[in-house]
Backbone as a ProteinNet text record, in pm:
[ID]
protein_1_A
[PRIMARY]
XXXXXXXXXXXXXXXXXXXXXXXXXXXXXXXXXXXXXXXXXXXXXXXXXXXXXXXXXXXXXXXXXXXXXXXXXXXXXXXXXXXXXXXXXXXXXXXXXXXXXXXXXXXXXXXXXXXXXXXXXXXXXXXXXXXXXXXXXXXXXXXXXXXXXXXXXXXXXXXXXXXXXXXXXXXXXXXXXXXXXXXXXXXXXXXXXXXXXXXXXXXXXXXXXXXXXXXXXXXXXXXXXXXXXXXXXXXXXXXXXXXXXXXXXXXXXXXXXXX
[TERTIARY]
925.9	948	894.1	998.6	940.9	943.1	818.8	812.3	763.1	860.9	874.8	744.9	674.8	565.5	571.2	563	567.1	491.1	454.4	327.8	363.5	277.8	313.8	417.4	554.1	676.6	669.2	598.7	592.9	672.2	819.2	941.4	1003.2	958.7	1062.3	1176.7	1271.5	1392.9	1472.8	1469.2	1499.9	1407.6	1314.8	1194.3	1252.5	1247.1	1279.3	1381.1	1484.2	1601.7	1587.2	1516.7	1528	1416.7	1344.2	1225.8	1331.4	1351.7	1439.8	1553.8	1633	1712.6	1641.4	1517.1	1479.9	1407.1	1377.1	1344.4	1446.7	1591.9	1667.8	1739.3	1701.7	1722.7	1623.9	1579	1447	1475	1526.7	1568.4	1434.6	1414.6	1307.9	1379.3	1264.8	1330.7	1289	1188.1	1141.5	1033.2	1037.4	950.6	834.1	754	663.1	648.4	608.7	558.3	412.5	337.9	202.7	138.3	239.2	223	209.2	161	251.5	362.6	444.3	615.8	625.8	552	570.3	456.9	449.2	323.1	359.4	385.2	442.9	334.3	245.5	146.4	188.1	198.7	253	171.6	64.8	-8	7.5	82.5	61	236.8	310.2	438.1	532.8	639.9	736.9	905	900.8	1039.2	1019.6	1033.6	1026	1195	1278.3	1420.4	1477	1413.1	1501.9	1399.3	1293.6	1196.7	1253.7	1262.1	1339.8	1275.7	1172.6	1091.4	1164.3	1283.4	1359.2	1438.6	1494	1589.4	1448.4	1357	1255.2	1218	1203.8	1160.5	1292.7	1415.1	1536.6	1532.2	1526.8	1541.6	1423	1296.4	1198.6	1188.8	1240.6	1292.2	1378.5	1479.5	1621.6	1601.3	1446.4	1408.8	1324.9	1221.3	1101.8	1058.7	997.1	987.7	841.2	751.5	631.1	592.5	548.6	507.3	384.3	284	213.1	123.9	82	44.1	-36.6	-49.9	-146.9	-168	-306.8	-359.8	-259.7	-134.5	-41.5	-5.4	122.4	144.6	86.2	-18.7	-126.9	-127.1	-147.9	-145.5	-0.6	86.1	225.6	211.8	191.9	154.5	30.6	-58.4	-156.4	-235.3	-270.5	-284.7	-429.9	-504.9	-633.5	-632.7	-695.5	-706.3	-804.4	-769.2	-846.6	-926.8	-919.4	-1044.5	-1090.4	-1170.7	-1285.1	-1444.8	-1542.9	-1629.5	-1733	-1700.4	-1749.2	-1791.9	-1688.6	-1661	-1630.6	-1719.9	-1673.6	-1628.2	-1474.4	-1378.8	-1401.4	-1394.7	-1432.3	-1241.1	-1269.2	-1162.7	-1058.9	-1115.9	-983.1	-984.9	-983.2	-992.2	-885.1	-765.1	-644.7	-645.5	-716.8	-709.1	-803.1	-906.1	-963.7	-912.3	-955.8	-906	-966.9	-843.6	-906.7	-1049.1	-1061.1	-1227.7	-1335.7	-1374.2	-1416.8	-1449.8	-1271.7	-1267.3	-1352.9	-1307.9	-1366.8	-1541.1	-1582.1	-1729.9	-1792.3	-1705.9	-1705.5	-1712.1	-1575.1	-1596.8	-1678.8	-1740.5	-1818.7	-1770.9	-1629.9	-1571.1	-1555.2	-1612.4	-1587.9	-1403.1	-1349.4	-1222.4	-1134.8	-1002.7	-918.2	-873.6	-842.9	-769.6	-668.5	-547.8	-439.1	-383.9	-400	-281.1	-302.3	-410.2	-408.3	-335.4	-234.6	-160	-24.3	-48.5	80.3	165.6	297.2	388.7	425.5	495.6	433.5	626.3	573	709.6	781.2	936.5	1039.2	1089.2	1029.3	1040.4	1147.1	1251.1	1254.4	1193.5	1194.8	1143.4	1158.5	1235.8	1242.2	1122.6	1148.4	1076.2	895.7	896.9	717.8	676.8	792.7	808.6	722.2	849.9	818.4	686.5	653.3	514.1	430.5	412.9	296.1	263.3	367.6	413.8	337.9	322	258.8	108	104.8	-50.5	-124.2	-204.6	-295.5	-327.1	-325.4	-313.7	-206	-212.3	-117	-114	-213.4	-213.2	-98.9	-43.1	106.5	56.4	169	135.4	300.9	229.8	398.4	375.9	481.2	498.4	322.6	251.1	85.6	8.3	40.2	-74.5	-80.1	-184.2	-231.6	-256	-173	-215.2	-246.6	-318.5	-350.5	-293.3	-225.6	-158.9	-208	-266	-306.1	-263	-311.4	-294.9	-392.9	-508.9	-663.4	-768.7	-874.6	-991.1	-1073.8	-1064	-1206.8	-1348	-1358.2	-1375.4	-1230.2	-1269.2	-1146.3	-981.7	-910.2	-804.8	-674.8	-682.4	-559.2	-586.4	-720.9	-735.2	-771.5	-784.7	-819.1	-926	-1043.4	-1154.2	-1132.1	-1216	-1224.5	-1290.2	-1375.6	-1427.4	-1299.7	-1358.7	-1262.6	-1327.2	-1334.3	-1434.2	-1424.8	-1576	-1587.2	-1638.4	-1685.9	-1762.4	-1653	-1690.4	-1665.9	-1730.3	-1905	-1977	-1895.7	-1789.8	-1790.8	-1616.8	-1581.1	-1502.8	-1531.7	-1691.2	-1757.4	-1711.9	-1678.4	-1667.3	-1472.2	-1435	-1293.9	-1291	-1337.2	-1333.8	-1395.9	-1457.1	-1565.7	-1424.1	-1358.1	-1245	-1109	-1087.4	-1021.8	-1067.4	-1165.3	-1216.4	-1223.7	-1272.3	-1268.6	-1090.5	-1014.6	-804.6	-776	-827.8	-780.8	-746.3	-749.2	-631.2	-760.6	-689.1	-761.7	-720.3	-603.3	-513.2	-534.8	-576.7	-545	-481.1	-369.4	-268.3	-306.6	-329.2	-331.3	-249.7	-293.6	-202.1	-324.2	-257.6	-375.5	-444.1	-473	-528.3	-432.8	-279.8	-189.9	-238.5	-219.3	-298.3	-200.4	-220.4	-92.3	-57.9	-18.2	-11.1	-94.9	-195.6	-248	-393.4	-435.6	-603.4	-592.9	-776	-800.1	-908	-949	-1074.8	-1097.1	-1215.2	-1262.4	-1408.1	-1466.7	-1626.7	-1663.5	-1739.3	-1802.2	-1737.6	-1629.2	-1521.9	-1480.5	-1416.4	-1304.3	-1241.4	-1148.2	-1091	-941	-904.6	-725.9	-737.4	-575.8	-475.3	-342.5	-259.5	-184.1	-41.4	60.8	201.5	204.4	206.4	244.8	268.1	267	253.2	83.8	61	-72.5	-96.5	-131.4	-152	-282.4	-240.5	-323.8	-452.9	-591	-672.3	-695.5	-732.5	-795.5	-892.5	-972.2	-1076.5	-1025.3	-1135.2	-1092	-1049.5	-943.2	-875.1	-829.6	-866	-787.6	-718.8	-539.6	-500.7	-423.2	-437.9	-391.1	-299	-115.3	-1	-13	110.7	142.6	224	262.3	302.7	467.5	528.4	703.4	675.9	592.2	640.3	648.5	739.5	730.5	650.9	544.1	409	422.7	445.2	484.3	353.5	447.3	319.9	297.8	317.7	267.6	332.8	464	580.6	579.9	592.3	626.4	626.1	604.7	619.2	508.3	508.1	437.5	589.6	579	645.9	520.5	515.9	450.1	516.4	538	581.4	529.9	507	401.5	435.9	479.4	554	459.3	491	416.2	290.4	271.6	153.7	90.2	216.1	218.2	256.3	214.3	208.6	242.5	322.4	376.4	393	326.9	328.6	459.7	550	657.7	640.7	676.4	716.2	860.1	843.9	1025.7	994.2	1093.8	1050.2	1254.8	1284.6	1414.9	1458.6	1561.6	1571	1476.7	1430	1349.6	1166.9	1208.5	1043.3	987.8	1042.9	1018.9	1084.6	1045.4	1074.1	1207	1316.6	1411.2	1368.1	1421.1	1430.4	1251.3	1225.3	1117.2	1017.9	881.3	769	716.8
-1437.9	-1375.3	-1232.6	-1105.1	-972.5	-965.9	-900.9	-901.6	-746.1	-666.8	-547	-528.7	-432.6	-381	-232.9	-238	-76	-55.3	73.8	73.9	214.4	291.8	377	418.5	381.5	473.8	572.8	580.6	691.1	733.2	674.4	698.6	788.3	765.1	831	802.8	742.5	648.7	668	856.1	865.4	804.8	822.2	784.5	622.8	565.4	396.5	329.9	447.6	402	444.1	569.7	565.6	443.5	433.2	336.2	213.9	116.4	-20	-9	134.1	98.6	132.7	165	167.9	36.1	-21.9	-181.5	-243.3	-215.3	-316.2	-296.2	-156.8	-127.7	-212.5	-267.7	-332.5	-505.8	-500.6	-660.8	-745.4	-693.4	-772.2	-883.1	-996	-1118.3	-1106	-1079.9	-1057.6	-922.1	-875.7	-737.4	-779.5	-699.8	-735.5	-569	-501.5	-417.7	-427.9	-351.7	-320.8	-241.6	-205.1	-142.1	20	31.1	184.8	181.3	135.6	151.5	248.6	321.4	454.1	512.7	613.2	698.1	851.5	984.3	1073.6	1193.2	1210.4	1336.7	1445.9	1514.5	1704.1	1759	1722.1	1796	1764.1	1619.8	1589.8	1561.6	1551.1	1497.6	1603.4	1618	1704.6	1717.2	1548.7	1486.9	1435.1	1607.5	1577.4	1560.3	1617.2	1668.3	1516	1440.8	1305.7	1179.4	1188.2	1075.8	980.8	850.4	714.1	607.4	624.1	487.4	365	359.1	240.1	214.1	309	263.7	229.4	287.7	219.9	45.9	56.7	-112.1	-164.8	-167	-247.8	-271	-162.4	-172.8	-281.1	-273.9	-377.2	-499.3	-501.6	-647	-688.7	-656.1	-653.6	-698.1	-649.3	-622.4	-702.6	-688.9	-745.8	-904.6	-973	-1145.2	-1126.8	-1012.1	-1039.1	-862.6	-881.3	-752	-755.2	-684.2	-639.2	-535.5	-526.5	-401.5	-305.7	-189.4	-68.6	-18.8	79.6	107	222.9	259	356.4	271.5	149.8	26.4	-3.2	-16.9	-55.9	27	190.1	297.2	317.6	309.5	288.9	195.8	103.8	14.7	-35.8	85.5	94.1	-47.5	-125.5	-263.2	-260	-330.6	-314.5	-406	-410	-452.7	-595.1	-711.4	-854.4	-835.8	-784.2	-807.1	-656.7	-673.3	-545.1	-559.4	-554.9	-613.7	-504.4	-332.8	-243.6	-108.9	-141.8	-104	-165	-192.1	-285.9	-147.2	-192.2	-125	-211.8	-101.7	-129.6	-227.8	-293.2	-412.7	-326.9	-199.4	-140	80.4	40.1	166.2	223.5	150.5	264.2	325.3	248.6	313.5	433.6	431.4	512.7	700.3	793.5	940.6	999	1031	1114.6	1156.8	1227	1269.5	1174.1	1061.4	982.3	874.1	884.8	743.1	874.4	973.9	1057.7	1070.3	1053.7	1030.9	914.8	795.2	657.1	642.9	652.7	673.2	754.6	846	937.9	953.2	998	1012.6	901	763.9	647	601.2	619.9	569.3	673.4	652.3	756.2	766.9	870.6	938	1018.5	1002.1	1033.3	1105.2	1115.7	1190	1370.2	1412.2	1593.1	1601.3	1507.7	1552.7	1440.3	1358.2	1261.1	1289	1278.6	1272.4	1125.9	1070.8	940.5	862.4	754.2	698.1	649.2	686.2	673.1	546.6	450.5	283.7	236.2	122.7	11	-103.5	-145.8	-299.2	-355.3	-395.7	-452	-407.5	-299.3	-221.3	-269.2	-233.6	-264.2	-434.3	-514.3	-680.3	-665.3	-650.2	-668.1	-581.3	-488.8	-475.4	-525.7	-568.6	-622.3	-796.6	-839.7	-1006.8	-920.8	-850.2	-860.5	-895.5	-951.9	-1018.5	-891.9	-876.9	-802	-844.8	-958.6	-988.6	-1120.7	-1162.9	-1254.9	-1293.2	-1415.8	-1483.8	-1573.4	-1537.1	-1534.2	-1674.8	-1754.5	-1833.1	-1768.1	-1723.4	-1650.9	-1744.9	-1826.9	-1911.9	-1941.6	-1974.7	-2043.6	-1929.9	-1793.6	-1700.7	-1673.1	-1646.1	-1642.7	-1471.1	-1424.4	-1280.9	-1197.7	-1150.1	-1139	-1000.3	-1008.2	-884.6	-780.3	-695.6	-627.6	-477.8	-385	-288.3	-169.3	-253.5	-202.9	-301.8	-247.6	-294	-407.7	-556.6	-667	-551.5	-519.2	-620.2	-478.5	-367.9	-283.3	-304.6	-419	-495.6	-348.6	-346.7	-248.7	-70.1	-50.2	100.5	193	80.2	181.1	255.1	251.7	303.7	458.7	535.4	649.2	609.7	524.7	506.7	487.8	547.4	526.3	460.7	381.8	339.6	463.4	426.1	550.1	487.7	351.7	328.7	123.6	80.1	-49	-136	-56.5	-173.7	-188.3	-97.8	-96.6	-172	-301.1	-396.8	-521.3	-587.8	-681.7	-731.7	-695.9	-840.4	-789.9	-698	-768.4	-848	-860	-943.8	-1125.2	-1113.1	-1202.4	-1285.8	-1231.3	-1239.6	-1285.7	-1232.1	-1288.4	-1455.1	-1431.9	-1612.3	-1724.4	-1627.6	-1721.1	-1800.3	-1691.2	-1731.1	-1781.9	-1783	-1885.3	-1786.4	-1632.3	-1554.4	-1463.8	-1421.1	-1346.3	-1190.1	-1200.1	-1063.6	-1039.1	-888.9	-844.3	-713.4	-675.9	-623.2	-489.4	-362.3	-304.6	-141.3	-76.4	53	128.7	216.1	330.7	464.7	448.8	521.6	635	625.8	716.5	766	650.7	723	804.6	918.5	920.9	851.2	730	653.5	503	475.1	315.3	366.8	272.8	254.1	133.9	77	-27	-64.6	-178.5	-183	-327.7	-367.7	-502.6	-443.3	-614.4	-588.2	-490.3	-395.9	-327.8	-179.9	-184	-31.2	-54	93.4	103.9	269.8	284.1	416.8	456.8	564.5	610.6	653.7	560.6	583.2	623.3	652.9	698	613.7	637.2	621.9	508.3	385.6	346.1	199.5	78.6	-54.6	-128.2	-172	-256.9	-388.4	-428.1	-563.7	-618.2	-740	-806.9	-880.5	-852	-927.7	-1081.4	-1119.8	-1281.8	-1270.4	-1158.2	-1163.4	-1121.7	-1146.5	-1090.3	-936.7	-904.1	-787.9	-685	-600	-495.2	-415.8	-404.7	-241.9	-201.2	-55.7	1.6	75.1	30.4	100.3	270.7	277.4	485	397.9	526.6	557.9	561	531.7	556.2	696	740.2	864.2	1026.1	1106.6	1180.6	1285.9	1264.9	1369.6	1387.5	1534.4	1550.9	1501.1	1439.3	1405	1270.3	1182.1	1097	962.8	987.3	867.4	744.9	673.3	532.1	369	312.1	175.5	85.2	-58.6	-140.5	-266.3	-298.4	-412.4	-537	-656.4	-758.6	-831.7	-838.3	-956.5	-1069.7	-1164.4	-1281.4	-1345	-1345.2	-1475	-1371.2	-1241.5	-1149	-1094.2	-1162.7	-1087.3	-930	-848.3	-714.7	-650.7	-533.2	-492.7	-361	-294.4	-178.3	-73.6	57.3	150.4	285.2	267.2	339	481.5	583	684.4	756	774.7	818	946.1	1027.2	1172.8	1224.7	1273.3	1302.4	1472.9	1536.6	1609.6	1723.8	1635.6	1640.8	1691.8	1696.8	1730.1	1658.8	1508.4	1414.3	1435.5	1391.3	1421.8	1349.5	1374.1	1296.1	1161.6	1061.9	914.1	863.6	793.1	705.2	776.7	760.2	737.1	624.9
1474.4	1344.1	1344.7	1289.6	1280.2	1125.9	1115	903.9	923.6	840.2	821.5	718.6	741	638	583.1	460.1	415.4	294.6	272.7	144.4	96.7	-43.1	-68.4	-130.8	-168.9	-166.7	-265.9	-403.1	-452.8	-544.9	-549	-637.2	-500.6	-382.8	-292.5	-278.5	-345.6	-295.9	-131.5	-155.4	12	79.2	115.4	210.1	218.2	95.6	112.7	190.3	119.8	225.4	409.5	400.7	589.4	639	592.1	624.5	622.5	523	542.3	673.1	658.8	760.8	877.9	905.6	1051.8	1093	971.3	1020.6	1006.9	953	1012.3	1147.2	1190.7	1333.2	1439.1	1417.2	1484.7	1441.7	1334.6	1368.5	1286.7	1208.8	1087	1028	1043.3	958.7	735.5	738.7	627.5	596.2	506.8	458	397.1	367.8	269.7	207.7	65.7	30.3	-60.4	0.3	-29.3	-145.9	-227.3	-339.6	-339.9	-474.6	-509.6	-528.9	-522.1	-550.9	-660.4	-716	-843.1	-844.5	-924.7	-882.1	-835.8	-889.5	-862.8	-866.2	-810.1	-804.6	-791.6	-831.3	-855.6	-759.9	-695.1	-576.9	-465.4	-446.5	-305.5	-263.3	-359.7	-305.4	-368.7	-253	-260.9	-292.4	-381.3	-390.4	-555.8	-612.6	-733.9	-772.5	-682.6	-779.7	-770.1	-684.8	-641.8	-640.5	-693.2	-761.2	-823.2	-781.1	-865.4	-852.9	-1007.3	-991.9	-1009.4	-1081.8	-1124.2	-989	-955.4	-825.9	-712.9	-677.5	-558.7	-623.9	-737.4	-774.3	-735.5	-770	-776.7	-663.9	-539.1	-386.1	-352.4	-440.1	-351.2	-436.3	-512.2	-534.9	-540.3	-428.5	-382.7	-189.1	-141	-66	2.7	-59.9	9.8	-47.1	55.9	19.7	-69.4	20.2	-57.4	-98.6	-228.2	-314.1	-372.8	-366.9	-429.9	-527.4	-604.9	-684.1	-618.4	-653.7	-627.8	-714.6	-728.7	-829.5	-929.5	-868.3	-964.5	-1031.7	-969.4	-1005.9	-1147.8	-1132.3	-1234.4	-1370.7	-1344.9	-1424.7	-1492	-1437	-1476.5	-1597.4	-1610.7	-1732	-1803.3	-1783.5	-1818.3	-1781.9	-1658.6	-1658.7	-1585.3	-1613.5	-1575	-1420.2	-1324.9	-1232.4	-1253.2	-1224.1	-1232.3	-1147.2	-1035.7	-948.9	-884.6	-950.6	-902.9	-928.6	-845.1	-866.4	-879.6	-869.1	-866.5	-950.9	-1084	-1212	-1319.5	-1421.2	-1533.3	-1632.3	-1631.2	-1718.1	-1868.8	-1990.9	-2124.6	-2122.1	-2218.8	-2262.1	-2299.3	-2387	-2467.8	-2380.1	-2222.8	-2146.4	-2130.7	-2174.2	-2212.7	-2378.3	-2425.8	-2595.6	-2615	-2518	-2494	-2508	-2524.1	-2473.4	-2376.5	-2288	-2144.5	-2147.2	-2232	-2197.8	-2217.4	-2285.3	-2306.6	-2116.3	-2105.4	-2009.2	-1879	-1876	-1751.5	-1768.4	-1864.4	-1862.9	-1803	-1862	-1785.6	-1698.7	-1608.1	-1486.6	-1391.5	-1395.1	-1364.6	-1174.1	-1192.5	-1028.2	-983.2	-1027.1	-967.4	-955.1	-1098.2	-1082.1	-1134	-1017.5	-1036	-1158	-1212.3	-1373.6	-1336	-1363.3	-1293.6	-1401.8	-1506.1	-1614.4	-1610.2	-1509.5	-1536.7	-1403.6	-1315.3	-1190.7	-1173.5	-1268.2	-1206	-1323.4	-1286.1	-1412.9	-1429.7	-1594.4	-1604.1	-1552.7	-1501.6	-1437.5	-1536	-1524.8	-1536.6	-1565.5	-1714.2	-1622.3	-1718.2	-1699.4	-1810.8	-1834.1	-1953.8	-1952.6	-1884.2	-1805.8	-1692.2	-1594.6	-1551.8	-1435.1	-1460.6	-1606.8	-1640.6	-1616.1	-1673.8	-1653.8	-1500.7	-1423.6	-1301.7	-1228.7	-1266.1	-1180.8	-1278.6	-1383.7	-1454	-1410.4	-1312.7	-1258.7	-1113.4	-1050.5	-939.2	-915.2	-821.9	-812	-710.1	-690.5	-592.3	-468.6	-406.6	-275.2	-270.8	-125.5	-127.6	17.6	40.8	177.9	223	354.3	382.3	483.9	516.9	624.5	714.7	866.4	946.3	1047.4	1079.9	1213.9	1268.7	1184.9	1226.1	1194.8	1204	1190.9	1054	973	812.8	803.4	731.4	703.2	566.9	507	368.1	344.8	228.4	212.2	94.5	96	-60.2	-13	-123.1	-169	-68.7	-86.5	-51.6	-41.8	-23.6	49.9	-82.3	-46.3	-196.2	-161.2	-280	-394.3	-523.3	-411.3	-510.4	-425	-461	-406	-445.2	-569.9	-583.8	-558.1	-517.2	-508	-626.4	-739.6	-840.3	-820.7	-679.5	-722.7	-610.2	-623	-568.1	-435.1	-408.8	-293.5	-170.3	-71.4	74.3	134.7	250.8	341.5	467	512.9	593.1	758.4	757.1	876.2	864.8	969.2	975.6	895.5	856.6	774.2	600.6	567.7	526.4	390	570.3	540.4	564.2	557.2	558.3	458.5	295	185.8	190.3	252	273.2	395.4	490	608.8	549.4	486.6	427	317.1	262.1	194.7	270	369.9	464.4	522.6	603.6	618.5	494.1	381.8	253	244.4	213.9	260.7	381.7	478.5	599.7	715.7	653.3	730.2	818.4	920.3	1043.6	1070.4	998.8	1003.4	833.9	827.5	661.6	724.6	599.3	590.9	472.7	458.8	343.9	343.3	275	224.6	150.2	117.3	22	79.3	226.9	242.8	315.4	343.8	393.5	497.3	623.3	711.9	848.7	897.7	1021.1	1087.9	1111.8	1179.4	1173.6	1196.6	1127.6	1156.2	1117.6	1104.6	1104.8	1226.2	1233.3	1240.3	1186.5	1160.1	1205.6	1291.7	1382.4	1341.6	1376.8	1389.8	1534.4	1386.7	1500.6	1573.4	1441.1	1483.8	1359.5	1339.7	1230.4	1250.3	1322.4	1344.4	1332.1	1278.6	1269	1412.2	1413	1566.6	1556.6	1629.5	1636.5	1626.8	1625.6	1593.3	1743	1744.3	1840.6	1873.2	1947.4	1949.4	2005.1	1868.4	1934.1	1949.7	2027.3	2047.9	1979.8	1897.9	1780.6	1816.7	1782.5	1801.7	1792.9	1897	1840.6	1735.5	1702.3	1624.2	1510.9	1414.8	1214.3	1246.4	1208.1	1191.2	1078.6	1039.1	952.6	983.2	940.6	949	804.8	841.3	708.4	782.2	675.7	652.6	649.9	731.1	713.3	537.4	507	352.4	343.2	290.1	252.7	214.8	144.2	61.2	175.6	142.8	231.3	192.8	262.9	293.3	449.4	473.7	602.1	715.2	840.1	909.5	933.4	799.4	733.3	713.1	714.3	659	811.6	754.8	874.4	808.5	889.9	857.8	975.8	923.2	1049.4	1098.9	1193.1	1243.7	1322.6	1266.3	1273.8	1366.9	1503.5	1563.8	1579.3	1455.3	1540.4	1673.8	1730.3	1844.8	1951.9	1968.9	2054.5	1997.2	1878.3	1850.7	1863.4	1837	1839.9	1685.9	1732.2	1556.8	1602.7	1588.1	1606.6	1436.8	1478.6	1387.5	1412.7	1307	1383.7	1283.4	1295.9	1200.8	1201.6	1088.8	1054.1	929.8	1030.4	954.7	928.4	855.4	837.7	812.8	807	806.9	642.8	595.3	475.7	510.6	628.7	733.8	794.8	782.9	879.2	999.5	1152.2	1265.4	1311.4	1372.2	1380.2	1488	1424.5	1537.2	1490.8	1604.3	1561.4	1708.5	1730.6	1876.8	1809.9
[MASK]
+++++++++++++++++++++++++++++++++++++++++++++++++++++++++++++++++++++++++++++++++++++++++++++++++++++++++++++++++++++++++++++++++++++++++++++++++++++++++++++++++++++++++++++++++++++++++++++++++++++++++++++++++++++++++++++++++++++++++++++++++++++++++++++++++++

């Protein structure tokens, strides 16, 4: 079984479409998306004239077997995150006014309304990401893989923290054995190519095919959205137990074909 992985998209709809068809060039049995599916930052992304939060949801739930939220996801419908064990958000923190909630948070959690423009949704569109759960332990031909957004105890990314060292995916690893699973799966941090994190390491690598640990494992997804540099996908082979990080750049500043 190959299970296509992708995170990020951003309201890229292009980006979505070269990404799906380069995993169906590769022969994926099932997808999974990692969240973000909307989310449009005026500082970091460059696909304002062709941004489609409604058409990227239709495509990934047209698309993918397994979906999960991210912390835009979230902001898109103003929806508080169930599990976070690092910020107790007030009950009524969207009724709140910007300046108020930015005292609160004090840099801890992202505030997105002085750079994102707000997504494009229908009822429908809000239905459906407000039905997404935040992780989601997969069973693939015997191997158990946990799928989220980002790093337990902050699952969807709402928080500003990054991790910076290996010690610092102990209660997601700890979270993993708790689900059964040995492989965790995440997104958020847009990295060039993947990041991986084992006891006792945690470092960004490059665009390429890796072969899967016997031991508790983390990697983090490249991004759909096109941030030059940046765009790719993962391919999960369980049977080979390879995990390949591909990138796909298009005439849009992505690089032609795949390394």
């Amino acid at each position: 079984m190959k299970i296509g992985i992708l995170s990020d998209i951003h309201e890229d709809g292009i980006g979505l479409r070269e990404v799906l068809a380069a995993m169906e060039k590769r022969g994926v049995d099932e997808i999974a998306c990692l969240g973000d599916v909307v989310g449009f930052d005026v500082l970091h992304y460059r696909h304002l004239s062709t941004r489609d939060a409604s058409y990227c949801l239709e495509t990934v739930r047209r698309s993918c077997r397994w979906v999960v939220a991210g912390n835009h996801d979230l902001f898109a419908i103003r929806k508080l995150p169930d599990v976070n064990g690092c910020f107790a958000f007030p009950a009524d923190w969207y009724q709140l006014d910007f300046p108020e909630r930015k005292r609160l948070a004090g840099e801890q959690v992202w505030l997105f309304e002085n750079q994102e423009l707000p997504a494009l949704l229908s009822a429908r569109d809000r239905d459906y990401l407000a039905s997404l759960p935040l992780s989601l332990a997969v069973e693939l031909d015997g191997v158990n893989v946990l799928f989220s957004h980002a790093l337990f105890p902050d699952l969807s990314g709402t928080l500003t923290w990054r991790p910076q060292d290996h010690w610092d995916f102990h209660r997601h690893f700890r979270l993993l054995k708790a689900q059964g699973c040995r492989i965790g799966i995440c997104g958020h941090l847009h990295p060039n190519g993947i990041a991986v994190a084992a006891a006792g390491r945690f470092a960004f690598s490059r665009f390429r095919t890796y072969r899967i640990s016997p031991d508790l494992v983390q990697y983090v997804c490249p991004s759909t959205a096109g941030i030059s540099g940046k765009s790719g996908f993962l391919v999960l082979d369980v049977a080979g137990l390879t995990l390949e990080a591909a990138a796909v750049r298009s005439h849009r500043g992505r690089a032609v074909g795949f390394r």
